[in-house]
N, C-alpha and C positions, 0 to 999 in steps of 0.2 A: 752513822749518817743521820737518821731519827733525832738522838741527841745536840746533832749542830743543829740542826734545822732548828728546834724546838730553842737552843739556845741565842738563834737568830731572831726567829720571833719573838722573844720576848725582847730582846733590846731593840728590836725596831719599834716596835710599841711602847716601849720607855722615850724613844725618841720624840714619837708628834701628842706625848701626854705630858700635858704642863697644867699651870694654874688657871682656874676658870674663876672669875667673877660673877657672882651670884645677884642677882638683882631682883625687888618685887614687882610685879605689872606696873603699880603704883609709881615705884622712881624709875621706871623704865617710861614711862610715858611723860612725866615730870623733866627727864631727859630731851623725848622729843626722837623723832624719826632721825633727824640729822646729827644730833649728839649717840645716837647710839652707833651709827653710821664713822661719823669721825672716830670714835674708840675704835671700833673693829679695824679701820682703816691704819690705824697705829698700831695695831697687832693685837686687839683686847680679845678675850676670847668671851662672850657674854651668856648667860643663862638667865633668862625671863622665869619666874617663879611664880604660881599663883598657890597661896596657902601652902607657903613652903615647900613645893610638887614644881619639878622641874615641866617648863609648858613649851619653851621655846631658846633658840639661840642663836646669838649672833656674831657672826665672823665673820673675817675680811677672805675676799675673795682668790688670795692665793692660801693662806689655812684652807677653805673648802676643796682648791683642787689638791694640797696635799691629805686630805682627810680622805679624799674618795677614790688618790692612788694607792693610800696605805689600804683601803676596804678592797681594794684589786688584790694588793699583792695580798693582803692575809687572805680571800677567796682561794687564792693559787696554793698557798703554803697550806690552809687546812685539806683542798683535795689531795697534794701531795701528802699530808703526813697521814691520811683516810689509807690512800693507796696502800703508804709506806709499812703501816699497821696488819694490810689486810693481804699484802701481795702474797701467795703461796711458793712461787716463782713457777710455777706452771705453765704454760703456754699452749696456746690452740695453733695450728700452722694454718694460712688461708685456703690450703689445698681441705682439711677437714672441716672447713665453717663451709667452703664452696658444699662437698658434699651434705651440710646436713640440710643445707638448703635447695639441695637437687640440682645443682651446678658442677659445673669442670670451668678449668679456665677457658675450654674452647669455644665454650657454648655462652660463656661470658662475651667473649671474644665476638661470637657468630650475630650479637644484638644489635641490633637498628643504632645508631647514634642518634643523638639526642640533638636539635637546634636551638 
């Protein structure tokens, strides 16, 4: 299981990784707000450079919401593979977490409800 996963992640990240154009503040501004804007809009993926040092970037606005569901799903796939790594298969039952915290289910039961 470990293995697929780890083998999924990686080709889903081969997926939204492509070519970036690299650009310096200097032809970035030379461009103009609306030429950097039109690229992205055509699908460019743009990196603003000052002294060679990546400073900024610019994508059209479905890239970004695919950027930030791919940063979802890898969040979910690193806690599962965390899990996957660390699970003992162990288990606490809720009857034992009730007691170590000085509970029964009755006495759960017996509490005020909440509005």
């Amino acid at each position: 299981m470990l293995a697929n996963l780890c083998r999924y992640l990686y080709s889903y990240c081969m997926t939204i990784m492509r070519d970036v154009r690299e650009l310096s503040v200097t032809e970035a501004a030379q461009r103009g707000v609306a030429g950097l804007i039109a690229e992205a809009e055509r699908g460019a993926d743009l990196v603003v450079t000052r002294r060679n040092h990546p400073v900024a970037a610019v994508v059209g606005i479905g890239r970004l919401a695919l950027l930030e569901s791919a940063e979802s799903d890898l969040r979910d796939l690193a806690l599962v593979l965390a899990r996957a790594a660390t699970d003992t298969g162990r288990r606490t039952s809720l009857d034992d977490v009730l007691t170590a915290f000085g509970h029964t289910r009755e006495s759960l039961a017996a509490l005020p409800e909440d509005d």
